[in-house]
mmCIF file of the N, C-alpha and C atoms, coordinates in Angstrom:
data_MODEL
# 
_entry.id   MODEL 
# 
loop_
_atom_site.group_PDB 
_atom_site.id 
_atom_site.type_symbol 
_atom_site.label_atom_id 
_atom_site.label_alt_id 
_atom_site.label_comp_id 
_atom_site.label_asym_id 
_atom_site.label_entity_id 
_atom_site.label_seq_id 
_atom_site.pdbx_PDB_ins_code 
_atom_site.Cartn_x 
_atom_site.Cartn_y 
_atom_site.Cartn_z 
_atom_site.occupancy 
_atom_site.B_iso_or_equiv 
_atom_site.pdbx_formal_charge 
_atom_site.auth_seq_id 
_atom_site.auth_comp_id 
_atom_site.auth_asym_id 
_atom_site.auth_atom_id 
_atom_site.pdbx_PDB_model_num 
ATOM 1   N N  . UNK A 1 1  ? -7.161  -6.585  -6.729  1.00 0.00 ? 1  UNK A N  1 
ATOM 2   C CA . UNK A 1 1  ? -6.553  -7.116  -5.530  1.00 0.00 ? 1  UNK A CA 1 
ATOM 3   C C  . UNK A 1 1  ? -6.332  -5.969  -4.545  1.00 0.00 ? 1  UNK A C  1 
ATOM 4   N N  . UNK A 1 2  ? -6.630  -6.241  -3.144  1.00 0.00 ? 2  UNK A N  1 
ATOM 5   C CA . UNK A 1 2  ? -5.725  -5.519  -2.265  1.00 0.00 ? 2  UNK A CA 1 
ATOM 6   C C  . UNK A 1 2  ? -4.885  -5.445  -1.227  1.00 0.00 ? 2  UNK A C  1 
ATOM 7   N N  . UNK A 1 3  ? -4.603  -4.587  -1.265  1.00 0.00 ? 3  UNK A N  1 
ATOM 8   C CA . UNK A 1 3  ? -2.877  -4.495  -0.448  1.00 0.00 ? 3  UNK A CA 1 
ATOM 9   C C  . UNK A 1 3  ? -2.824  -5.564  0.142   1.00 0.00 ? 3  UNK A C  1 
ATOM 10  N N  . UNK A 1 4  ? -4.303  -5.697  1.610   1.00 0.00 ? 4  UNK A N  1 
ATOM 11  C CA . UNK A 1 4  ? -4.331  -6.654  2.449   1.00 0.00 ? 4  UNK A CA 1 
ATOM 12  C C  . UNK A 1 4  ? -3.976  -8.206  1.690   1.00 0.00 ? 4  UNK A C  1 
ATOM 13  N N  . UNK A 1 5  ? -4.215  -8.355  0.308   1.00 0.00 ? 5  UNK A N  1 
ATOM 14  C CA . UNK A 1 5  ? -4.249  -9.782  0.019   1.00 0.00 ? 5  UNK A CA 1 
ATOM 15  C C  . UNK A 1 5  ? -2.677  -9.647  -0.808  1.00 0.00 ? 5  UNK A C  1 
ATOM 16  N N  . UNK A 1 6  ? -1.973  -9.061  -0.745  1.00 0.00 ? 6  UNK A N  1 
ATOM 17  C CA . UNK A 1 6  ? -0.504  -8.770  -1.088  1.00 0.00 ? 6  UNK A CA 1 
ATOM 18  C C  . UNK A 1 6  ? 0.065   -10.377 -1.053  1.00 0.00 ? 6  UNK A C  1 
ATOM 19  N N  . UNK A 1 7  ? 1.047   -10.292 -1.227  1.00 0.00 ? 7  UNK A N  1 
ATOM 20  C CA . UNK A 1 7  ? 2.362   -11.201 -0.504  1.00 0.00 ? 7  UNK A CA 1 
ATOM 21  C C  . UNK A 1 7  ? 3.483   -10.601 -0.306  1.00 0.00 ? 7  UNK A C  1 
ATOM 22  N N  . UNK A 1 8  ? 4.124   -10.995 0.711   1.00 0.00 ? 8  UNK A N  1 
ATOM 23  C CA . UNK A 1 8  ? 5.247   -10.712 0.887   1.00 0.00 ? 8  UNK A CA 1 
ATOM 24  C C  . UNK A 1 8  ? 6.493   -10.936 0.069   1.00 0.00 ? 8  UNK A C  1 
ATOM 25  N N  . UNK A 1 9  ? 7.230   -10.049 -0.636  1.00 0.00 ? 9  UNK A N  1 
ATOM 26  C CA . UNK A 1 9  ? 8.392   -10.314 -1.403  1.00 0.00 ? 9  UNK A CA 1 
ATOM 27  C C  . UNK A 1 9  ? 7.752   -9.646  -2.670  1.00 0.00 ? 9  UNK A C  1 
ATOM 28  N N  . UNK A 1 10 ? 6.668   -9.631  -3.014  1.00 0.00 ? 10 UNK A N  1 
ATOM 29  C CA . UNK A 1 10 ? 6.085   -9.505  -4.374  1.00 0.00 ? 10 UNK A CA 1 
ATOM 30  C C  . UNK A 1 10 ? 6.315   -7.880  -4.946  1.00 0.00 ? 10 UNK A C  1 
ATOM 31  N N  . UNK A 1 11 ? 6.066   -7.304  -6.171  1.00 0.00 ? 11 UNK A N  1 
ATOM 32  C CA . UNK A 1 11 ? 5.693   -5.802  -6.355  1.00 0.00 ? 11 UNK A CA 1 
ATOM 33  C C  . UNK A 1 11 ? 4.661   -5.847  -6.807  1.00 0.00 ? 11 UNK A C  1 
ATOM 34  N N  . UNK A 1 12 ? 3.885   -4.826  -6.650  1.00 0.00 ? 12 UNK A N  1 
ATOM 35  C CA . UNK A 1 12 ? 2.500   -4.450  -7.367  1.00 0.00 ? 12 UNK A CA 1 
ATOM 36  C C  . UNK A 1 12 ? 2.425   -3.404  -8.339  1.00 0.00 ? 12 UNK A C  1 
ATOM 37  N N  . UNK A 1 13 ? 1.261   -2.396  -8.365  1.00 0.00 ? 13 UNK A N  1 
ATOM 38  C CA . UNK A 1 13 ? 1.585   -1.302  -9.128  1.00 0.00 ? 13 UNK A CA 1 
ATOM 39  C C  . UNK A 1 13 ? -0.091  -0.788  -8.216  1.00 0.00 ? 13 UNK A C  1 
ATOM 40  N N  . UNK A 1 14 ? -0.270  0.615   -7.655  1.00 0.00 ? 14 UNK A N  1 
ATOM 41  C CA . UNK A 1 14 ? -1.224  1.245   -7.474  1.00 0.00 ? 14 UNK A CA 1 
ATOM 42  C C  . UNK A 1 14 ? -2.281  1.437   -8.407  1.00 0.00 ? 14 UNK A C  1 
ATOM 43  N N  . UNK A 1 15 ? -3.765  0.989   -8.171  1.00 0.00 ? 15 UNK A N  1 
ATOM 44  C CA . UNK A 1 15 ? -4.330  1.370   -9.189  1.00 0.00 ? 15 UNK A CA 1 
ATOM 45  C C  . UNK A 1 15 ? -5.300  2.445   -8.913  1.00 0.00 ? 15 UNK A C  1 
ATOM 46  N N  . UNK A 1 16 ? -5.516  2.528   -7.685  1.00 0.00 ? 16 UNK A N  1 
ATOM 47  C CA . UNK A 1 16 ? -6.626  3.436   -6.625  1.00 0.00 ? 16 UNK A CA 1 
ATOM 48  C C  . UNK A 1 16 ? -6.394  3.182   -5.567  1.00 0.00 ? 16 UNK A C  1 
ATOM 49  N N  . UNK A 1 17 ? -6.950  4.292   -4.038  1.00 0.00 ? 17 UNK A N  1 
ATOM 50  C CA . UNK A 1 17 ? -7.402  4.495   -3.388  1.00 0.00 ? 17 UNK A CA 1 
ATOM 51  C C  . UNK A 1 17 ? -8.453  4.533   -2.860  1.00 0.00 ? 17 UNK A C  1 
ATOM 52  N N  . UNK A 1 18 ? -8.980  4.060   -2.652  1.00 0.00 ? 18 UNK A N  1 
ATOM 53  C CA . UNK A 1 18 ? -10.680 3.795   -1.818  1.00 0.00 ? 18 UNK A CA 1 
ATOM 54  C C  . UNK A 1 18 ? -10.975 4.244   -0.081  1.00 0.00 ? 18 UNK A C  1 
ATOM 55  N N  . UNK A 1 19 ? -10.326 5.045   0.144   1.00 0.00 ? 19 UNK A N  1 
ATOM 56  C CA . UNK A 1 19 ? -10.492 5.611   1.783   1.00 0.00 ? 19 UNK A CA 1 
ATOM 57  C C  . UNK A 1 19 ? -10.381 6.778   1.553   1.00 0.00 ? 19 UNK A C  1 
ATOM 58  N N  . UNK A 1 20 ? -11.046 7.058   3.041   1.00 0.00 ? 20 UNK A N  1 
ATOM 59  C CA . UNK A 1 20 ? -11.199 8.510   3.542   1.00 0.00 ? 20 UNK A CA 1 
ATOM 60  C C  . UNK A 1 20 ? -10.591 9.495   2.376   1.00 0.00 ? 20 UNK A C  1 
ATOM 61  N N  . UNK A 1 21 ? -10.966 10.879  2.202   1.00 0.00 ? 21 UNK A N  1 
ATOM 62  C CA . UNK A 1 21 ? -10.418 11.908  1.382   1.00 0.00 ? 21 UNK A CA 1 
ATOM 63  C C  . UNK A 1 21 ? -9.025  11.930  2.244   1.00 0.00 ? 21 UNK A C  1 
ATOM 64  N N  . UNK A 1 22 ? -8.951  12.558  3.512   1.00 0.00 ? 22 UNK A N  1 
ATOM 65  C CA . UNK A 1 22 ? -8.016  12.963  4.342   1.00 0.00 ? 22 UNK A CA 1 
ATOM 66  C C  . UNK A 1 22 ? -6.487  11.977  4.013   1.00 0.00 ? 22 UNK A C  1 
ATOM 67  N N  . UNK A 1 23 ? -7.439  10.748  4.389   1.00 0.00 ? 23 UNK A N  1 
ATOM 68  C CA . UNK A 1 23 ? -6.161  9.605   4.112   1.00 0.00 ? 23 UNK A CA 1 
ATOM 69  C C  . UNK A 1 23 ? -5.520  9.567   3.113   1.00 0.00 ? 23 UNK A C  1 
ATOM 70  N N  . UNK A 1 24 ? -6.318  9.711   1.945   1.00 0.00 ? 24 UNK A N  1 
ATOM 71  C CA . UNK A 1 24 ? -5.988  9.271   0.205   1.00 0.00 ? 24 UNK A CA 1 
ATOM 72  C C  . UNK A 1 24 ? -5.156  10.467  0.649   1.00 0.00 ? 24 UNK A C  1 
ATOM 73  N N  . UNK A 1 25 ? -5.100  11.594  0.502   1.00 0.00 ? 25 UNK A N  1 
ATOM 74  C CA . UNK A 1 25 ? -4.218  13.002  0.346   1.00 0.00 ? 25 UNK A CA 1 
ATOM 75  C C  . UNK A 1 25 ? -3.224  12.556  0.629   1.00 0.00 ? 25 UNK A C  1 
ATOM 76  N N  . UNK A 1 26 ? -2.849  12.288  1.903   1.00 0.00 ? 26 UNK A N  1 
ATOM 77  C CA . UNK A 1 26 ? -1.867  11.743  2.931   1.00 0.00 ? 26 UNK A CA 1 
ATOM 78  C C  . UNK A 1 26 ? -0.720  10.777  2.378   1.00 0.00 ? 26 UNK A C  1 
ATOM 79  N N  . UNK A 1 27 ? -1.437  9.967   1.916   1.00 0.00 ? 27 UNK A N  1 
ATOM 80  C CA . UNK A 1 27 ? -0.913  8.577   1.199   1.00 0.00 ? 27 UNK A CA 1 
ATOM 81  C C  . UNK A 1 27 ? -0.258  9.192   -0.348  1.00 0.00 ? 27 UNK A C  1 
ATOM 82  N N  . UNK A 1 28 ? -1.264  10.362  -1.174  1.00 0.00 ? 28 UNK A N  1 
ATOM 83  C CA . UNK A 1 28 ? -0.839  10.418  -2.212  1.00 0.00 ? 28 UNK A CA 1 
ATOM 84  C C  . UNK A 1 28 ? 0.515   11.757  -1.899  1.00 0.00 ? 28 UNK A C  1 
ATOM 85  N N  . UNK A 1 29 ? 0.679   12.332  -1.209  1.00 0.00 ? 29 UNK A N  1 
ATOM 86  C CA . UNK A 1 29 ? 1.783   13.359  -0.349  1.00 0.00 ? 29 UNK A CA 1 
ATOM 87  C C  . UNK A 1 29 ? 3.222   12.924  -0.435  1.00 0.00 ? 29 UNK A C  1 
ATOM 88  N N  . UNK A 1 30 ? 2.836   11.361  -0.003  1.00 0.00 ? 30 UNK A N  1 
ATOM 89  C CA . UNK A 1 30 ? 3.449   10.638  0.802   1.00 0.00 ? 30 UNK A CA 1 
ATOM 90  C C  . UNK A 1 30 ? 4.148   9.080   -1.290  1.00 0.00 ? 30 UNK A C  1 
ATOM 91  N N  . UNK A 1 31 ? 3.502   9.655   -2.134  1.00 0.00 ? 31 UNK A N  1 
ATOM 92  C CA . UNK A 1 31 ? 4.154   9.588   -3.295  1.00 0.00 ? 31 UNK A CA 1 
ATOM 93  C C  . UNK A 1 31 ? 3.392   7.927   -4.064  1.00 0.00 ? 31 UNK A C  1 
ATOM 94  N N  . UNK A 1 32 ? 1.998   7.759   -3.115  1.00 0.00 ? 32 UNK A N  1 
ATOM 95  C CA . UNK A 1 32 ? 1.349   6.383   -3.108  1.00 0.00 ? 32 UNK A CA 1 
ATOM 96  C C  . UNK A 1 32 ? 0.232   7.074   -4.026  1.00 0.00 ? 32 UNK A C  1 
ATOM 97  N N  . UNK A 1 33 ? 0.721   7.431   -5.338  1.00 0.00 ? 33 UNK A N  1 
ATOM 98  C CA . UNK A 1 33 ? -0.568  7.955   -6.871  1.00 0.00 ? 33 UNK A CA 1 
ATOM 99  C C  . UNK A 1 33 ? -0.918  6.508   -7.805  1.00 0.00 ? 33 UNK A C  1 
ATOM 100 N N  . UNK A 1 34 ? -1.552  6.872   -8.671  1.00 0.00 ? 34 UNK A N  1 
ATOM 101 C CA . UNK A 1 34 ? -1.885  5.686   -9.425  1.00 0.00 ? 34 UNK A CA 1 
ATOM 102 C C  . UNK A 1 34 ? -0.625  5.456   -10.466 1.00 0.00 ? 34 UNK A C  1 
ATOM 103 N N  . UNK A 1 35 ? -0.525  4.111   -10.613 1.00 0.00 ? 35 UNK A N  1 
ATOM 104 C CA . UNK A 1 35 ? 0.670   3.559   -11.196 1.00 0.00 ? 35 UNK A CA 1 
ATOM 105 C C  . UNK A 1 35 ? 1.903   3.672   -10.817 1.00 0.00 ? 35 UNK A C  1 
ATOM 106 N N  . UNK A 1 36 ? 1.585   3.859   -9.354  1.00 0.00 ? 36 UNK A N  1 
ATOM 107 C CA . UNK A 1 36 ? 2.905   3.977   -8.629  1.00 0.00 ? 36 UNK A CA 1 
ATOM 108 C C  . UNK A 1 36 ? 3.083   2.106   -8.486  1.00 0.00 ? 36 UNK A C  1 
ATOM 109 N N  . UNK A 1 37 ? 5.029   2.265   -8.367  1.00 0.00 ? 37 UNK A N  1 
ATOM 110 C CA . UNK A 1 37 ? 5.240   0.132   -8.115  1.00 0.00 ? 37 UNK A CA 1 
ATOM 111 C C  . UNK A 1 37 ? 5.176   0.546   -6.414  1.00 0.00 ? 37 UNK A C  1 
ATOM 112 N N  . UNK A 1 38 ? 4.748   -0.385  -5.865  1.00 0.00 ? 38 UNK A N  1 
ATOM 113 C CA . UNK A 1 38 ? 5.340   -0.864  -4.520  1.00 0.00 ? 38 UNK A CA 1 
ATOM 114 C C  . UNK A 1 38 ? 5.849   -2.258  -4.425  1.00 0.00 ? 38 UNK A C  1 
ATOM 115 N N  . UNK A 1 39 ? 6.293   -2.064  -2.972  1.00 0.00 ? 39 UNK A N  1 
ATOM 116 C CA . UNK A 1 39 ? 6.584   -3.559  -3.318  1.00 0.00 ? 39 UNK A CA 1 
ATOM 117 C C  . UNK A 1 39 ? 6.646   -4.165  -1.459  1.00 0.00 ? 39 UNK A C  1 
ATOM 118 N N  . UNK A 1 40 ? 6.274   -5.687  -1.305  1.00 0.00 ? 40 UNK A N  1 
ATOM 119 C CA . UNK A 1 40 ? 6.091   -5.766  0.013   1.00 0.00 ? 40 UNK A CA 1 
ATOM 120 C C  . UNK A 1 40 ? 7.476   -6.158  0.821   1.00 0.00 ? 40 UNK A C  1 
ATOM 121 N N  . UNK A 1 41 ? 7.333   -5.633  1.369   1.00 0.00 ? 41 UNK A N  1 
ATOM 122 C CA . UNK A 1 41 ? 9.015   -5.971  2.014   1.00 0.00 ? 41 UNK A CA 1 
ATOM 123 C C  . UNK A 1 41 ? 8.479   -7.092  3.090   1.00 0.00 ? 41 UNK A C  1 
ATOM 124 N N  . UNK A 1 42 ? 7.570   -6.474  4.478   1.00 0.00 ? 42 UNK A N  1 
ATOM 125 C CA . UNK A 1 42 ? 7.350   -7.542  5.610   1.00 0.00 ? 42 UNK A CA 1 
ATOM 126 C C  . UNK A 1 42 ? 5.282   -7.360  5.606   1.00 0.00 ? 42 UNK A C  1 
ATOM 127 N N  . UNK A 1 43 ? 4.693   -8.417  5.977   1.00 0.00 ? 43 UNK A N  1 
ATOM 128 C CA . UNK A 1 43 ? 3.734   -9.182  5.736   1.00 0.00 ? 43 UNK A CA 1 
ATOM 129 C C  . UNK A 1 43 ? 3.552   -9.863  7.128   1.00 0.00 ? 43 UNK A C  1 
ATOM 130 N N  . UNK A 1 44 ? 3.057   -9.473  8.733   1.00 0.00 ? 44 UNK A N  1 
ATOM 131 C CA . UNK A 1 44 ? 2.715   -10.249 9.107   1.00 0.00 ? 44 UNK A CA 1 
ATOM 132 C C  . UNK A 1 44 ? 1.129   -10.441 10.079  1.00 0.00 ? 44 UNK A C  1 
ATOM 133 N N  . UNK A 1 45 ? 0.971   -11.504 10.208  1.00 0.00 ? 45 UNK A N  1 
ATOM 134 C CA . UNK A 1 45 ? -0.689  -11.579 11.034  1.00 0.00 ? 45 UNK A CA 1 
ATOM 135 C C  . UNK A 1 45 ? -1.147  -10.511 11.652  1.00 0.00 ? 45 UNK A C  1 
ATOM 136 N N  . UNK A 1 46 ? -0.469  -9.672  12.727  1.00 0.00 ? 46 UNK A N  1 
ATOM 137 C CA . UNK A 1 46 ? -0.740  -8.905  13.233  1.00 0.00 ? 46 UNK A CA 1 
ATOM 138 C C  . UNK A 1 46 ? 0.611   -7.743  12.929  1.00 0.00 ? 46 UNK A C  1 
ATOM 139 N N  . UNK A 1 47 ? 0.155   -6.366  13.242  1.00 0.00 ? 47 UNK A N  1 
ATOM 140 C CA . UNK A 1 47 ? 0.574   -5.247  13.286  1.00 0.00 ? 47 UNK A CA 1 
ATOM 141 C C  . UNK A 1 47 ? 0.846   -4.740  11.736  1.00 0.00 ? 47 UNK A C  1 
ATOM 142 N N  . UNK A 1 48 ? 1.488   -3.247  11.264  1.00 0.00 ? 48 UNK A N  1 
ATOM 143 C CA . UNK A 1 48 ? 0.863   -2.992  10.220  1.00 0.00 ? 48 UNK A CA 1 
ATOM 144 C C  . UNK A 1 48 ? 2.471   -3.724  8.503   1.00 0.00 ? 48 UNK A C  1 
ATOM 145 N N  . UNK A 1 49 ? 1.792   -3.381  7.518   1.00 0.00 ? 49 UNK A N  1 
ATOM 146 C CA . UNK A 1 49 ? 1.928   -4.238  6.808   1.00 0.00 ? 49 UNK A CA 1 
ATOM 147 C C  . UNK A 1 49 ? 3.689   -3.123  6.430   1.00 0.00 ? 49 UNK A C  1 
ATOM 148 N N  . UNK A 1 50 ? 4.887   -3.630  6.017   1.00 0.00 ? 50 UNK A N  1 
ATOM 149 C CA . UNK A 1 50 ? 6.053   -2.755  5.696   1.00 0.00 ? 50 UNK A CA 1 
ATOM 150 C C  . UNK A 1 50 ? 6.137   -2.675  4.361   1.00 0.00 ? 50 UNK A C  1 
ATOM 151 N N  . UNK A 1 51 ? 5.703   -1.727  3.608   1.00 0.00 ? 51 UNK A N  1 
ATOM 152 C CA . UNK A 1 51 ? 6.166   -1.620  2.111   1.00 0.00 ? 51 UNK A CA 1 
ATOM 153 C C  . UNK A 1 51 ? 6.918   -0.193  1.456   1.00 0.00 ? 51 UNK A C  1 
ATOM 154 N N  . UNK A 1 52 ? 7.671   -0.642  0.181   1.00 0.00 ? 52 UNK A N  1 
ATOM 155 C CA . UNK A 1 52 ? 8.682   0.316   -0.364  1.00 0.00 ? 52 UNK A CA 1 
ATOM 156 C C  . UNK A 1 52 ? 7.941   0.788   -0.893  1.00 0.00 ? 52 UNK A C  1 
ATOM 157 N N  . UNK A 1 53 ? 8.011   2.434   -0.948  1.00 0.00 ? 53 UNK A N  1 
ATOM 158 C CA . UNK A 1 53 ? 6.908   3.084   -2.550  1.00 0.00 ? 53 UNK A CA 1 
ATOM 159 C C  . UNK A 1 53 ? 8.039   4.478   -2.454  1.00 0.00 ? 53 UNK A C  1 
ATOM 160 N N  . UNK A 1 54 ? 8.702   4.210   -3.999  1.00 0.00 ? 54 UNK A N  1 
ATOM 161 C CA . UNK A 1 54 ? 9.663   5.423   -4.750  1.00 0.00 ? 54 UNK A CA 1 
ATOM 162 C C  . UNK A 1 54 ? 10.590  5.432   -3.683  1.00 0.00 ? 54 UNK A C  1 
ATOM 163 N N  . UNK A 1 55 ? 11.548  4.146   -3.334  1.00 0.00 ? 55 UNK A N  1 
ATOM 164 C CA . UNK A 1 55 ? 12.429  4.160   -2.565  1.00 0.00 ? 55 UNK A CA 1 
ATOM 165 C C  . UNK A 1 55 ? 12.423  4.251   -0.962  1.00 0.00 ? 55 UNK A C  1 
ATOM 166 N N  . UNK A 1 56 ? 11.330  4.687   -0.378  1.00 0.00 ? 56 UNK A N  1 
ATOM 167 C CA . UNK A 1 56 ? 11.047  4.933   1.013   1.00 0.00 ? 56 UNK A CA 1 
ATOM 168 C C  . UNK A 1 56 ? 10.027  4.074   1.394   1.00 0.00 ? 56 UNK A C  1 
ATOM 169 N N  . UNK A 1 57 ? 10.604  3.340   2.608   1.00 0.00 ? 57 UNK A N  1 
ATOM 170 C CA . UNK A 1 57 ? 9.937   2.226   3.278   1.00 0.00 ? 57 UNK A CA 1 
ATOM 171 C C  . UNK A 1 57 ? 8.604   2.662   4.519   1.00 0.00 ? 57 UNK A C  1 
ATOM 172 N N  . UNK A 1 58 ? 7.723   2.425   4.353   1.00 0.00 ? 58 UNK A N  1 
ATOM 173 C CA . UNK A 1 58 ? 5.977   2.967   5.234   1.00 0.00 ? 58 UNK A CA 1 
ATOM 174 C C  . UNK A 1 58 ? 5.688   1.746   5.714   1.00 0.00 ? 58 UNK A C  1 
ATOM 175 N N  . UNK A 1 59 ? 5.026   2.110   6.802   1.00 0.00 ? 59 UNK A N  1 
ATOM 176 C CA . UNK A 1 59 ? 4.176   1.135   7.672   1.00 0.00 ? 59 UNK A CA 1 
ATOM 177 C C  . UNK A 1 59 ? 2.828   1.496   7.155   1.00 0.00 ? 59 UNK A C  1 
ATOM 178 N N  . UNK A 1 60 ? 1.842   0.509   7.099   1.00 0.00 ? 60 UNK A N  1 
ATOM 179 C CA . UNK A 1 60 ? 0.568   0.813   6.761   1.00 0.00 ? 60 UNK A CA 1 
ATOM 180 C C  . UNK A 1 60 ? -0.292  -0.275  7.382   1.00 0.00 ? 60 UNK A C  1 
ATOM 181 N N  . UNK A 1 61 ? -1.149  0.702   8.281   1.00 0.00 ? 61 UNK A N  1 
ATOM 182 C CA . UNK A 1 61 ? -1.980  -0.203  9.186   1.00 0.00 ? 61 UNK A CA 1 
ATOM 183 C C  . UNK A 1 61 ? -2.736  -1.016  8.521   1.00 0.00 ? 61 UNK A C  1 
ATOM 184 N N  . UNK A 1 62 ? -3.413  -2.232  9.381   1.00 0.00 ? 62 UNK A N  1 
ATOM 185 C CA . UNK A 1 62 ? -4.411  -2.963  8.845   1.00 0.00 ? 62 UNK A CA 1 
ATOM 186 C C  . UNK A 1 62 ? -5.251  -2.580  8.050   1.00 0.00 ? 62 UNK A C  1 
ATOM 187 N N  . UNK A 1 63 ? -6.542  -1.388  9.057   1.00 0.00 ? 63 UNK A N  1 
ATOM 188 C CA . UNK A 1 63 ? -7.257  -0.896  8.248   1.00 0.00 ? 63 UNK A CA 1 
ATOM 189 C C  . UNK A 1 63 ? -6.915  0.068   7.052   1.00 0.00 ? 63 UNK A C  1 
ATOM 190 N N  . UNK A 1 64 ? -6.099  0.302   7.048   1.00 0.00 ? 64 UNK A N  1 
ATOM 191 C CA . UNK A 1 64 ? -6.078  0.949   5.466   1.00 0.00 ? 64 UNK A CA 1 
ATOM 192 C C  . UNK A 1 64 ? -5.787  -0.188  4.427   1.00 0.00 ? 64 UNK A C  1 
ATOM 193 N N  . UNK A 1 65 ? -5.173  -1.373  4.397   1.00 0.00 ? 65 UNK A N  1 
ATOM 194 C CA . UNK A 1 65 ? -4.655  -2.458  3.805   1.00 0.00 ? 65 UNK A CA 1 
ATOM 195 C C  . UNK A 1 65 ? -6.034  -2.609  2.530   1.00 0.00 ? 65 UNK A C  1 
ATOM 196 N N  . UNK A 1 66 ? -7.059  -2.482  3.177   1.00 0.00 ? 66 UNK A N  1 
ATOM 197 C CA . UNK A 1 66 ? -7.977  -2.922  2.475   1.00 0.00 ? 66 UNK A CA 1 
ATOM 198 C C  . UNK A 1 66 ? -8.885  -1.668  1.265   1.00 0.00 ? 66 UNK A C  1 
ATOM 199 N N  . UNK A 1 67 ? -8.084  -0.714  2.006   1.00 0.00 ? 67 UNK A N  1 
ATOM 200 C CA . UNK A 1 67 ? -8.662  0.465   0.582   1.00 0.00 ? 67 UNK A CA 1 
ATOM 201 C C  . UNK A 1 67 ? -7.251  0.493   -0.631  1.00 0.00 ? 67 UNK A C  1 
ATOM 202 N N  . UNK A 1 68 ? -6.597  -0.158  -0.352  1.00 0.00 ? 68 UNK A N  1 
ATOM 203 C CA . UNK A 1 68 ? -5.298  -0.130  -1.657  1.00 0.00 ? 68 UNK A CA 1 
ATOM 204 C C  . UNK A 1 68 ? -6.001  -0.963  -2.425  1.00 0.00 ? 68 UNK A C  1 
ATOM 205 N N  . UNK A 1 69 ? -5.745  -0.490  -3.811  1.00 0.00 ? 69 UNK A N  1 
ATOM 206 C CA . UNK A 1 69 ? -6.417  -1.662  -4.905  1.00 0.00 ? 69 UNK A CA 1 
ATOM 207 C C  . UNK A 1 69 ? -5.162  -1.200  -5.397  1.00 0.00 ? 69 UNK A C  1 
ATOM 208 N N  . UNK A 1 70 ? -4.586  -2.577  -5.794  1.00 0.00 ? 70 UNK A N  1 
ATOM 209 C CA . UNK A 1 70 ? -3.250  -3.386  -6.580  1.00 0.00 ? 70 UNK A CA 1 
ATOM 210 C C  . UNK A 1 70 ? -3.277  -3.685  -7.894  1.00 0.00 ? 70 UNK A C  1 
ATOM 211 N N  . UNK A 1 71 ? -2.534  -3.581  -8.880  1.00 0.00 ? 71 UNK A N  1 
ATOM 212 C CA . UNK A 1 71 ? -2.733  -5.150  -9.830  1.00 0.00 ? 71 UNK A CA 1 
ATOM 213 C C  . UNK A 1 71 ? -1.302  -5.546  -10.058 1.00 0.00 ? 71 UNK A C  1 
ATOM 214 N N  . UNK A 1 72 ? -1.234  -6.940  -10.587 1.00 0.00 ? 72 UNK A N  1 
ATOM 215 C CA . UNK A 1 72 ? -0.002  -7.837  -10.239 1.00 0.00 ? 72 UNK A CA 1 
ATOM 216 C C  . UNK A 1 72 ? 0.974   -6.952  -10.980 1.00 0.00 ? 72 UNK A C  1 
# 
């Protein structure tokens, strides 16, 4: 699954990264490694998606939504 196909309210768990080197770094810096939980706080049509990862709340644009791979 990914990020983009999330729900709102739900937690996940990180299983990979699939973008840019630059980005993945960024994201993994930023404490988003494999088997990390997140969890979705806000979810909407447009603008970027709000989720918790190790206590600290991130915005994460559309296009990255779709290089997070999830599992339930």
């Amino acid at each position: 699954m990914r990020l983009s196909d999330a729900k709102k309210g739900s937690s996940y768990i990180v299983l990979g990264i699939d973008l840019d080197l630059k980005v993945k770094r960024r994201l993994q810096m930023l404490g988003m490694t494999h088997g990390t939980a997140i969890d979705i706080l806000n979810k909407k049509i447009s603008g970027p998606m709000i989720i918790k990862v190790r206590g600290t709340r991130f915005a994460v644009g559309k296009k990255f939504c779709d290089g997070i791979i999830l599992e339930d």
